[in-house]
C-alpha positions in Angstrom: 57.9 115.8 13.9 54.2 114.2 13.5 51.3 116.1 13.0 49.6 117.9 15.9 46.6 118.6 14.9 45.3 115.6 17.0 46.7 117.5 20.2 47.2 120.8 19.7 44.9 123.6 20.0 45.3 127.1 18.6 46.8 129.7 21.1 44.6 132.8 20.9 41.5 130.2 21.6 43.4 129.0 24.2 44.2 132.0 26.0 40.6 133.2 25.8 39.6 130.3 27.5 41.9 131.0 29.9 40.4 134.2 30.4 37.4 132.7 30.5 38.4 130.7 33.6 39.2 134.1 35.3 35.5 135.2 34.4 34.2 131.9 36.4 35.6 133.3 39.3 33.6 136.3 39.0 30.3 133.9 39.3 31.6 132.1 42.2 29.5 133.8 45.3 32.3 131.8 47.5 34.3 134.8 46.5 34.0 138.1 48.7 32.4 140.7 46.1 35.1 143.1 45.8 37.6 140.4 44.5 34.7 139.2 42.1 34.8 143.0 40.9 38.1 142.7 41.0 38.5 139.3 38.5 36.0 141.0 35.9 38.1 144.3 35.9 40.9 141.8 35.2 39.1 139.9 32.5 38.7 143.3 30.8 41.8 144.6 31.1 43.1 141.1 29.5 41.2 141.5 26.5 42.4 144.5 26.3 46.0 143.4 26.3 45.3 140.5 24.0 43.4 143.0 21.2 46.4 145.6 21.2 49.3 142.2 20.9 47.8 138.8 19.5 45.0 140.6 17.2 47.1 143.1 16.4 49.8 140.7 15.2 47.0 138.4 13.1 45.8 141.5 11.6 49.2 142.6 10.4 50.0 138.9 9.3 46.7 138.9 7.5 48.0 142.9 5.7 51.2 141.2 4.5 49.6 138.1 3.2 50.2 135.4 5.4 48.3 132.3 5.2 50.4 129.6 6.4 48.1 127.7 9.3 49.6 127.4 13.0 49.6 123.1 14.5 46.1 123.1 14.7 45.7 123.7 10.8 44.1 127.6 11.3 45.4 130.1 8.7 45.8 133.8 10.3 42.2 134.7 9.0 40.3 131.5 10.0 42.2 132.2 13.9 40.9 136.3 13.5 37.4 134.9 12.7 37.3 132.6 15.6 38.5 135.0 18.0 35.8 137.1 17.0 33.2 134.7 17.3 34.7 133.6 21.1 35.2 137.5 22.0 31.8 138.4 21.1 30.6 135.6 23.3 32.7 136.4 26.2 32.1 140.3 26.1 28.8 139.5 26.1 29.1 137.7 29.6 30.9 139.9 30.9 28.0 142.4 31.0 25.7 139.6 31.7 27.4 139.2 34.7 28.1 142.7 35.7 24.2 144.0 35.0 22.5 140.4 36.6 24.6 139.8 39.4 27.3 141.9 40.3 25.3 145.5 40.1 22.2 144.2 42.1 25.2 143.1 44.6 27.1 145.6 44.8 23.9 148.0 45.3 22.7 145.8 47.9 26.6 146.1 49.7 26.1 149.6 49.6 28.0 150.7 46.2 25.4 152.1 44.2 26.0 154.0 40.3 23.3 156.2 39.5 21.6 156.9 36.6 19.7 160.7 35.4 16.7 159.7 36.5 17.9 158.7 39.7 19.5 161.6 41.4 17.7 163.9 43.9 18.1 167.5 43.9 21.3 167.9 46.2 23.5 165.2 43.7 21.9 167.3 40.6 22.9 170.5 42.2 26.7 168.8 43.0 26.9 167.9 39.1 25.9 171.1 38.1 28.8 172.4 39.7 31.2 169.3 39.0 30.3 170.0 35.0 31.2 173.5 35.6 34.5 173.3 37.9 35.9 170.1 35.9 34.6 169.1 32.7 33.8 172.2 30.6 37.1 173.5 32.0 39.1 170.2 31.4 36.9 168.6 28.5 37.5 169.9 24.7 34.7 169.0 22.1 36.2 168.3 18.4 33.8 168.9 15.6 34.6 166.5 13.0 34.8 168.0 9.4 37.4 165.3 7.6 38.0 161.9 9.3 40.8 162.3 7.5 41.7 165.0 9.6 40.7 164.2 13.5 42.9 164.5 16.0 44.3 161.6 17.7 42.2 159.4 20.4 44.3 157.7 22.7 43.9 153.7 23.1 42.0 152.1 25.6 40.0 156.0 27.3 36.7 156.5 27.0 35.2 159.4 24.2 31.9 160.5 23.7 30.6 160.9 20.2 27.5 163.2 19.7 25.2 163.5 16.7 23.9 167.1 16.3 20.9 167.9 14.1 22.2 169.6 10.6 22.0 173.0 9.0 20.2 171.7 6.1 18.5 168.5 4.4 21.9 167.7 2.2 23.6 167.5 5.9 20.9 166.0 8.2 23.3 165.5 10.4 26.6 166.5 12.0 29.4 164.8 14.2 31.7 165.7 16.5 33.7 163.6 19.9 34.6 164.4 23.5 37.6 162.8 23.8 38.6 162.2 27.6 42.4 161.6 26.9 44.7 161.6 29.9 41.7 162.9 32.0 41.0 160.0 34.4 38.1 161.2 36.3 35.7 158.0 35.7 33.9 157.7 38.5 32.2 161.2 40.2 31.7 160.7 44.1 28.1 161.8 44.6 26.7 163.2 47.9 24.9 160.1 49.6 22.3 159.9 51.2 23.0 158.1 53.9 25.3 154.7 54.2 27.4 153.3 51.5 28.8 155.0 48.3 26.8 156.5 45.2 28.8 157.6 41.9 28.0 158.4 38.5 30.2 157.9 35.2 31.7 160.4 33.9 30.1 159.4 30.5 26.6 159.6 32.0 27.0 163.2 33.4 28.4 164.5 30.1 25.5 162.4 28.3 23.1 164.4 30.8 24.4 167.7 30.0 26.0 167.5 26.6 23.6 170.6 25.2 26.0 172.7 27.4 29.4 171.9 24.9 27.4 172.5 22.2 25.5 176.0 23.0 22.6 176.7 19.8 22.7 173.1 19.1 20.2 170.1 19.1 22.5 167.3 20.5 19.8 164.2 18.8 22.2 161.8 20.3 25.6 160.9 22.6 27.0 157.7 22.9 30.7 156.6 24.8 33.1 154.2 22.8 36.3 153.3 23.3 39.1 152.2 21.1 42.2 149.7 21.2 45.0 150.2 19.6 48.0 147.9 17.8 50.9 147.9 20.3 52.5 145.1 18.6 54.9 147.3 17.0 58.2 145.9 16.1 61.6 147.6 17.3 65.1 147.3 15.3 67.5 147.0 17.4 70.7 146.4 15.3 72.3 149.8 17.0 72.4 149.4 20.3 73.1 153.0 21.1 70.1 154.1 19.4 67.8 151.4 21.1 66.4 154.0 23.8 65.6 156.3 20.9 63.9 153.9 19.0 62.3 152.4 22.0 60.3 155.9 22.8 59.7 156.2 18.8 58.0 153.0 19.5 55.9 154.6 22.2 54.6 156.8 20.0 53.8 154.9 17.4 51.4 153.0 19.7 49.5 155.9 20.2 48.3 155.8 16.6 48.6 152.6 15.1 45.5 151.2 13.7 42.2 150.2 16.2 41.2 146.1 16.3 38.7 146.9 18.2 35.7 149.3 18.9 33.6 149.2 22.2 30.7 151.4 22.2 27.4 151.3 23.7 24.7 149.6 22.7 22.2 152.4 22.2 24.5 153.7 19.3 22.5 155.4 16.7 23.1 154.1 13.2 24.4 157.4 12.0 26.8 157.7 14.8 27.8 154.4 14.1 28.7 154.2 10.7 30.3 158.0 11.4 32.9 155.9 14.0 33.4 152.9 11.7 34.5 155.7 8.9 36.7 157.4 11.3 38.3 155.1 13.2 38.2 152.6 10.0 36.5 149.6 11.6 34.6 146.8 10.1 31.4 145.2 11.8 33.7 142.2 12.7 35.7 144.8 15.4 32.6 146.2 17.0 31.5 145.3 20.1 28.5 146.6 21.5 28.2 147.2 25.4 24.5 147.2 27.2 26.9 148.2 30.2 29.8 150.8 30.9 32.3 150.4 27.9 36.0 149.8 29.9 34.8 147.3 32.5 38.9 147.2 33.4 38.5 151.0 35.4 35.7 149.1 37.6 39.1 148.2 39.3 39.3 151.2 41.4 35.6 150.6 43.1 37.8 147.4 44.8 39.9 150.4 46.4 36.8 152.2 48.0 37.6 153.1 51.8 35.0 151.8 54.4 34.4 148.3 52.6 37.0 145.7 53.8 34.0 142.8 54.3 33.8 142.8 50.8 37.6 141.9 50.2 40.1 139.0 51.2 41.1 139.2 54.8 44.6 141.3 53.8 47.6 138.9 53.9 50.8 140.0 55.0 53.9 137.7 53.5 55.0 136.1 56.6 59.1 136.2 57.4 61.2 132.6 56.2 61.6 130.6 59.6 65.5 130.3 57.3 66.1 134.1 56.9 67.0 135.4 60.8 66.5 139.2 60.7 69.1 139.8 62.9 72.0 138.7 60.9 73.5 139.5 58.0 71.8 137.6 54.7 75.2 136.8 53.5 76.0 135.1 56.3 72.0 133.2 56.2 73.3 132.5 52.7 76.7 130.8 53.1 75.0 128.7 56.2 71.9 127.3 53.6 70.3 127.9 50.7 66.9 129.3 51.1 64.3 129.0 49.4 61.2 131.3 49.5 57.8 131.2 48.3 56.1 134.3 47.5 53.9 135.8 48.4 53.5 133.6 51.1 56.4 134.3 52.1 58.2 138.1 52.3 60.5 138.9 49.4 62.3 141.1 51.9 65.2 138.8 51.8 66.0 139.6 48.4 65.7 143.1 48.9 68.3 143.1 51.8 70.8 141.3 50.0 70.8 144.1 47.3 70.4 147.1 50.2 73.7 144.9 52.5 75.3 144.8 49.3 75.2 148.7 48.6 76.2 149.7 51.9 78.7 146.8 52.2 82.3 147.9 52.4 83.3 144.1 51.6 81.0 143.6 48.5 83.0 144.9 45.0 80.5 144.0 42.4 76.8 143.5 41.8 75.0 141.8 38.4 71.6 142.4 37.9 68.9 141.6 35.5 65.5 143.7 35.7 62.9 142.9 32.9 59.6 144.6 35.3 60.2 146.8 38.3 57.7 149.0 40.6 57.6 152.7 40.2 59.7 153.6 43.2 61.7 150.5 43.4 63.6 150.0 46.0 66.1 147.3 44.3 67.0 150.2 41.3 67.4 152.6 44.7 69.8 150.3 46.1 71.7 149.6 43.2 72.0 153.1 42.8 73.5 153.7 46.2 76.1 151.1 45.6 77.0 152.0 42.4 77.5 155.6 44.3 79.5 153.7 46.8 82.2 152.5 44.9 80.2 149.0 43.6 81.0 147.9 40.3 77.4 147.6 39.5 76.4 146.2 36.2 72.5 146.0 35.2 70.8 144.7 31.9 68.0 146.5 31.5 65.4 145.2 29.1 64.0 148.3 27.8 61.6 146.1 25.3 59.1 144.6 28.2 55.9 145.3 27.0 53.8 148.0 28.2 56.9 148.4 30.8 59.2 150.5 28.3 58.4 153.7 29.7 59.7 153.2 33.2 62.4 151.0 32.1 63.4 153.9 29.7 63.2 156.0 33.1 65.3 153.8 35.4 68.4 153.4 32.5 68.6 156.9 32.8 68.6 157.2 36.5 70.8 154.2 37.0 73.3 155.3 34.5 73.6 158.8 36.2 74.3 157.3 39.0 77.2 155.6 37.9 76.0 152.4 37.1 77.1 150.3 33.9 73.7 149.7 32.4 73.3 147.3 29.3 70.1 147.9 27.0 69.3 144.2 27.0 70.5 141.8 24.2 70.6 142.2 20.0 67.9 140.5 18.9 66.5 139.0 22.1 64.6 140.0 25.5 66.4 139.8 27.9 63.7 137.9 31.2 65.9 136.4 33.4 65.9 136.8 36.6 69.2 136.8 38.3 70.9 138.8 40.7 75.2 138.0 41.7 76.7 139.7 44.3 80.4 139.4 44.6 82.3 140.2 48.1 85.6 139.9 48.8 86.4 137.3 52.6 89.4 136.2 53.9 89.0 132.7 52.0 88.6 134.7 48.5 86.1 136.2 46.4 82.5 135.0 47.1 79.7 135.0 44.9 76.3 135.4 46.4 73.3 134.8 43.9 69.7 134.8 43.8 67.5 133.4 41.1 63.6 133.7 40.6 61.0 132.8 38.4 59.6 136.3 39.2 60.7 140.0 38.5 62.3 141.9 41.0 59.2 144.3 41.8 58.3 144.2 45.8 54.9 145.2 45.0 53.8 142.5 42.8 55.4 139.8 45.3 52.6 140.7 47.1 50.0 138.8 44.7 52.5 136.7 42.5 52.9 133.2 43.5 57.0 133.0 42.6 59.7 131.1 43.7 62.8 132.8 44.9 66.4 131.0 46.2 69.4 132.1 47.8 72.3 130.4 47.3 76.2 131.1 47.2 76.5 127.3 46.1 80.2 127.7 44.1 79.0 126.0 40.8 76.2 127.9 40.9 77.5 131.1 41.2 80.6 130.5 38.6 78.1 129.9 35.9 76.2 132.7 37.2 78.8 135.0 36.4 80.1 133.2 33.2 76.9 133.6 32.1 75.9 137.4 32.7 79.1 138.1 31.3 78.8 135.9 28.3 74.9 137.9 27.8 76.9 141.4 28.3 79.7 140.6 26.5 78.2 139.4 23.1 80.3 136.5 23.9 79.5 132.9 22.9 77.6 131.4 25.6 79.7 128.3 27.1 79.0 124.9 28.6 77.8 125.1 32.0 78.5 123.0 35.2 74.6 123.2 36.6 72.6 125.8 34.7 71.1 126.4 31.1 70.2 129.4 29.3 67.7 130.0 26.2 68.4 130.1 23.7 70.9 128.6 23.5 70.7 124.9 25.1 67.6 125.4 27.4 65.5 123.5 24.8 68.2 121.4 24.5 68.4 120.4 28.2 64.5 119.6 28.6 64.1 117.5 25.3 66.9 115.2 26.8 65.0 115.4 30.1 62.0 114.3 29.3 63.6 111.5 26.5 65.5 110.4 29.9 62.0 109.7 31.1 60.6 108.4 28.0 63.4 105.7 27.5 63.1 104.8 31.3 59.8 103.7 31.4 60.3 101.9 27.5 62.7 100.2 29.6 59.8 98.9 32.7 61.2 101.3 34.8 59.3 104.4 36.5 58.8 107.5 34.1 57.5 110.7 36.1 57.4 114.4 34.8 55.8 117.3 36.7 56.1 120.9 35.6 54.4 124.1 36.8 54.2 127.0 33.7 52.2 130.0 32.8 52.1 128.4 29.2 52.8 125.8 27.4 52.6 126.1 23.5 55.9 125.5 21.6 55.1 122.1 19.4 58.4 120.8 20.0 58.0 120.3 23.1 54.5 118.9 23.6 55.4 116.7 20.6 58.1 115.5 23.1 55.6 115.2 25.8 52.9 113.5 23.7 56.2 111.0 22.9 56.7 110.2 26.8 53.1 109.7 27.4 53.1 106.8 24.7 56.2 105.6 26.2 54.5 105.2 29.8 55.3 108.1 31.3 53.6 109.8 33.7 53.4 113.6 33.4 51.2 116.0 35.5 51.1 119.5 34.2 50.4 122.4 36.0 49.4 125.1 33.3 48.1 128.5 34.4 47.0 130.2 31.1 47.9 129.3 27.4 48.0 125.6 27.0 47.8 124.5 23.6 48.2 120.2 24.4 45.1 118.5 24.7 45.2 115.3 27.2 43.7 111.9 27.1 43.6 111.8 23.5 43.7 108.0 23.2 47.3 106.8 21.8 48.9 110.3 21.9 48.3 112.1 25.3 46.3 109.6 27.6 49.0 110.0 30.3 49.3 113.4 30.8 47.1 114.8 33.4 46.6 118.9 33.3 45.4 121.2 36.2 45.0 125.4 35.8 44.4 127.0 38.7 42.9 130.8 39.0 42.9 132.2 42.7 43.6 135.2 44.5 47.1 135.4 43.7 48.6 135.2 40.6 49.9 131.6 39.8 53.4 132.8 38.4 56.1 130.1 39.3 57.8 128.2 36.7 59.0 124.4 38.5 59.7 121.0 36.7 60.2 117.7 37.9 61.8 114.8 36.4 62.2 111.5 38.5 65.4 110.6 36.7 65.4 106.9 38.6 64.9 107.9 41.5 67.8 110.5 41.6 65.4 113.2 41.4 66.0 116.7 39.5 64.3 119.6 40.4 64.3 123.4 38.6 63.1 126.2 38.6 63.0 128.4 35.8 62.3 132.1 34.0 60.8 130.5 31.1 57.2 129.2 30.1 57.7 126.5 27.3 56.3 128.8 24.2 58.2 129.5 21.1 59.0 132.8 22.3 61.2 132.0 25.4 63.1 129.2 23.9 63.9 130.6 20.6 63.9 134.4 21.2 64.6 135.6 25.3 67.6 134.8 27.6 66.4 132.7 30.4 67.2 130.6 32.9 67.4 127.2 34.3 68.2 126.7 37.5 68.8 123.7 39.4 67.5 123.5 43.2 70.6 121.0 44.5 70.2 121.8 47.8 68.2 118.8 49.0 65.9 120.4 51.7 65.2 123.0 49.0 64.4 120.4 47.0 62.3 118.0 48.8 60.3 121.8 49.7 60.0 122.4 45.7 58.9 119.5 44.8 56.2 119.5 47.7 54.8 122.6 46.7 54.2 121.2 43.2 52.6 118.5 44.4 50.3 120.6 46.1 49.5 122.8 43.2 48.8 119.4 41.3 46.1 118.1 44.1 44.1 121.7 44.5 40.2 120.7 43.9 38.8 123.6 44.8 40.3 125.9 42.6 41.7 123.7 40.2 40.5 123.1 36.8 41.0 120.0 35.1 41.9 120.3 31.0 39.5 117.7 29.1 40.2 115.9 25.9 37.6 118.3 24.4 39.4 121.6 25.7 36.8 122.1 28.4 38.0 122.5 31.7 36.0 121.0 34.4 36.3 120.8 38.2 38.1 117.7 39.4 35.4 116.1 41.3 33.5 116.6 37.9 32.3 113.5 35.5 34.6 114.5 33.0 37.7 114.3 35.4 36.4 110.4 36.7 36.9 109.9 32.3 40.7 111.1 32.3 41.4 108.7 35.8 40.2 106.0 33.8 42.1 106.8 30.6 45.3 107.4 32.0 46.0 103.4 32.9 45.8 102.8 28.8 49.5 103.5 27.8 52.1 101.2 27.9 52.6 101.2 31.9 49.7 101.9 33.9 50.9 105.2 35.8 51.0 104.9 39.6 47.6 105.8 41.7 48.3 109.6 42.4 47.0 109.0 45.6 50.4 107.4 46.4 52.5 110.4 45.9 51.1 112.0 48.8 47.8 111.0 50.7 47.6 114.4 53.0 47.6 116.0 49.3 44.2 114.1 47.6 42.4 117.5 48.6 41.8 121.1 49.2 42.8 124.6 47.6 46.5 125.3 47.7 46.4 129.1 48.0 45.4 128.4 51.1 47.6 125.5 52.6 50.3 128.0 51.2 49.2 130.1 53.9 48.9 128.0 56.2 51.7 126.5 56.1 53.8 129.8 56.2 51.8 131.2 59.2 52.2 128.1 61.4 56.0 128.1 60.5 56.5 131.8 60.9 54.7 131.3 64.3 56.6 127.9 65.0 59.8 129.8 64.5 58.8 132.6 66.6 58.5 130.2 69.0 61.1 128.9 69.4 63.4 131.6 69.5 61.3 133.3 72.3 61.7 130.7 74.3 65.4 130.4 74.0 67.4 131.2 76.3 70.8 132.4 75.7 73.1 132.6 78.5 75.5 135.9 78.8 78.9 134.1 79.8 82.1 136.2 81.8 84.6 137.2 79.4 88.1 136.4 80.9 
């Protein structure tokens, strides 16, 4: 493989200016406020994530002497350094943004946080006995004697650290921390005075009335901080029966691994500060100083405020599939058509009846299930539950190493294995994030296998605001290498060939590279060469060498990339035919799709995996052909439209900029892209009612009007009771 340092760009940059992307959205005054709250709660709580895994992992790389340099020639401690330098920049924004624009908004809506000096005497009187109920009683100051010593502050809470004046001149000074822990009282609900909401941090109060912890004290300063922690802590999982164990030994261990980053307000004292940095051994590179509240991400629950709906997104309700009819049985939906569903345009209640008609069937003998992330009181886990009570031969693989998830997936083994139910701790070596459901029922013609696949996880309540694809099918090829394969994952068998699907890791890499090389050699040949794919990320150098290959050849690819995407387009002789679009919206952009044009015998997928190291080398996932061909001919529509969006859609630059569509720099790529070897055809072509608009919202539309059309219809049909003889 040739170099890639002329295309590729490093991953951690790459995901922060993907984050980055989300903090645009939190500037666009198109957006109702709340969500803008919203998208900047989410840009914190990102960071966040990325501190406790990415930095985490450079830091430990960095520990154990690792200076080999990623594709785009960084070494571990030139990518920490940049980071830094980009994370400093974007924190700073944040709070730009929040304090300039979305305080004096939110103020003006009617959402107001109050300072000391700002209270009147019924709010101080309110505090006063807030302070007193709550957080004396609640609250536990820790004197700090030995750093050495201190007990343990969790990850991502906020603490206060006070400096109190010394008993002598050898000890000018002495330290000691509030930590909040699991006490999640952030935001105290003051007494208005009149319309709207008024509320005060916690922080502030305590700030306000710290003299109180400390009684015969001069408190000379308070300031609130907040740490994050290394999560990216590794699991052995060479004994499966001991994997649970080890899992929640790994939960612990979170709790006091080492901090990659300090928050803490910018009107730290220098005493205070160097006290922290001894403590919590921190170096000036993993400070970051906030002129705002430290832990934008708890902002989130100010979007939740009752009495403010004018501030937030009209509330969308998935509409029923015009393919799914409520009143019959799913399995009989199923062996009539495939269906294909769209969340969260569309309802994912059709997945959850199969698995609730497949518990309380009398017909159905067995059900296979993957879960990698499920909702607290899910009602798939319920149901497989109830059938494995039933009499169901119900086998789940539970991937008890989803990050951040491990806890409740920890919970559900249990419960699903009391009840009866054959549960798998997911796979030596690998995570298990498939998602695949079989259900086999025994009809008069023989055993039937009814299957859903979906590029999402089986959680109801994020198939609310997770664009995902979902289809139902009890297509016979399809459902034989369905079960060959769960059994083959469950059975620490070797994985066979398949008839229509592919797994990672084992031949899923395989499969694309001789996709695309289909492509590739096509157009080499004069003939059309057309790739479009939909991912979360793209950043394994394998394959966007091979891509970077089919744009010399002539072909025409069109990525749609929501977050990580580490191959620069338009570079002239490498990439100038590859066209790439992120979009950030008010769902989640989830769905993994691909494309090729094959000669005109089109193939379509849809997939579990984003193209990254990580889920081609070390998960199981899927592949899954859509051979249906009105399933198709939908699939490949809805890319398409995700490909067209100019509203929301951000266009990838040679650079690494991403700029709006209609934007100067987007006018450059059109013009590039006709340089290769064939000049690829005018995307205006593919679809002329698609040049325009923000797909989010077609989505919608398009589901309404046929939810509405199919309503319809069956109103106004009449059905005629005949005499029975």
């Amino acid at each position: 493989m040739s170099s890639l340092s002329d295309v590729f760009t490093n991953r951690e940059l790459s995901w922060l200016e993907f984050n980055q992307r989300v903090l645009d959205e939190v500037c666009d005054t198109s957006v109702p406020l709340l969500e803008r709250l919203r998208f900047l709660a989410i840009t914190a709580s990102n960071l966040d994530e990325f501190f406790m895994v990415r930095v985490g992992s450079l830091l430990m790389s960095i520990r154990s002497g690792e200076t080999a340099p990623d594709c785009s020639g960084m070494s571990p401690l030139e990518q920490l350094n940049a980071i830094s330098l980009r994370a400093q920049k974007m924190a700073a924004e944040q709070f730009r943004v929040f304090l300039e624009q979305m305080e004096p908004a939110l103020a003006e809506a009617g959402i107001r946080r109050r300072h000391a000096g700002q209270l009147n005497d019924r709010q101080m009187e309110f505090l006063e006995s807030v302070f007193h109920e709550q957080l004396q009683a609640v609250l536990t100051p820790v004197a700090v004697h030995d750093p050495s010593r201190f007990p343990l502050l969790f990850g991502r809470t906020v603490n206060v650290a006070v400096q109190l004046r010394g008993h002598s001149e050898t000890e000018p000074f002495r330290f000691a921390v509030i930590p909040f822990g699991r006490f999640d009282l952030r935001c105290i609900t003051l007494p208005g005075t009149g319309s709207g909401y008024e509320f005060m941090l916690t922080e502030d109060v305590i700030e306000m009335m710290a003299g109180r912890f400390f009684p015969g004290q001069e408190v000379v300063a308070t300031v609130p901080f907040r740490v994050t922690r290394n999560a990216d802590v590794s699991v052995s999982d060479d004994d499966g029966a001991d994997l649970l164990a080890e899992m929640e030994d790994v939960l612990e261990d979170r709790k006091d691994s080492f901090c990659t980053r300090l928050e803490i307000s910018d009107r730290v004292t220098r005493p205070l500060l160097e006290f922290l940095k001894v403590l919590l051994r921190v170096g000036e590179r993993d400070i970051y100083p906030a002129p705002g509240p430290v832990g934008l991400s708890d902002l989130m629950q100010l979007t939740n405020l009752s009495g403010f709906d004018r501030l937030l997104y009209t509330a969308w309700t998935p509409c029923p599939s015009p393919k799914v009819d409520p009143s019959e049985s799913i399995f009989d939906t199923m062996k009539s058509q495939d269906v294909l569903l769209l969340h969260p345009y569309e309802s994912f209640e059709p997945v959850m009846r199969l698995l609730s008609e497949a518990a309380d069937d009398r017909d159905v003998v067995a059900i296979k299930q993957t879960l990698y992330r499920t909702s607290r009181n899910s009602p798939i886990v319920k149901s497989l539950m109830r059938a494995a009570e039933n009499g169901k031969n119900v086998t789940v693989i539970v991937e008890l190493k989803a990050r951040f998830d491990e806890a409740r997936n920890i919970e559900w083994a249990r419960q699903l294995e009391y009840s009866g139910v054959q549960v798998i701790y997911g796979v030596r070596g690998l995570k298990t994030h498939a998602k695949a459901c079989i259900v086999v029922r025994r009809e008069p013609q023989g055993f039937q296998r009814y299957c859903h696949f979906g590029t999402g996880n089986y959680n109801e309540i994020t198939s609310r605001f997770y664009t995902d694809i979902s289809l139902l099918t009890c297509h016979r090829d399809l459902g034989n290498d369905a079960i060959a394969w769960f059994n083959a994952v469950t059975g620490s068998s070797q994985i066979q060939q398949f008839s229509q699907i592919e797994s990672a890791p084992i031949g899923l890499r395989e499969k694309l590279l001789q996709m695309i090389r289909v492509e590739a050699e096509r157009a080499r040949n004069g003939d059309k060469g057309h790739i479009m794919v939909k991912l979360n990320s793209l950043a394994d150098p394998i394959m966007i060498e091979a891509l970077c290959e089919a744009s010399q050849a002539g072909v025409e690819i069109d990525l749609n990339i929501r977050g990580i995407c580490c191959l620069r387009p338009g570079v002239p002789g490498r990439s100038e035919n590859i066209r790439i679009v992120s979009i950030i919206d008010r769902f989640l952009e989830h769905a993994r799709i691909l494309y090729f044009h094959h000669g005109g015998d089109e193939r379509v997928f849809i997939s579990s995996a984003d193209w990254m190291p990580r889920n081609l080398d070390r998960r199981v996932e899927l592949l899954i052909p859509v051979l249906d061909e009105t399933c198709k001919r939908r699939t490949i529509q809805i890319l398409r439209t995700c490909l067209r969006d100019n509203v929301k859609g951000r266009i990838l630059t040679p650079d690494g900029s991403y700029q709006p569509p209609t934007g100067a720099e987007s006018e450059k790529i059109k013009a590039t892209r006709g340089r290769g070897k064939r000049k690829p055809a005018d995307a205006t072509q593919i679809d002329p009612a698609l040049r325009s608009g923000r797909c989010q919202q077609e989505f919608q539309r398009r589901a309404r009007e046929a939810a509405e059309n199919a309503f319809e219809r069956n109103r106004t049909t009449f059905v005629p009771i005949e005499p029975t003889h």
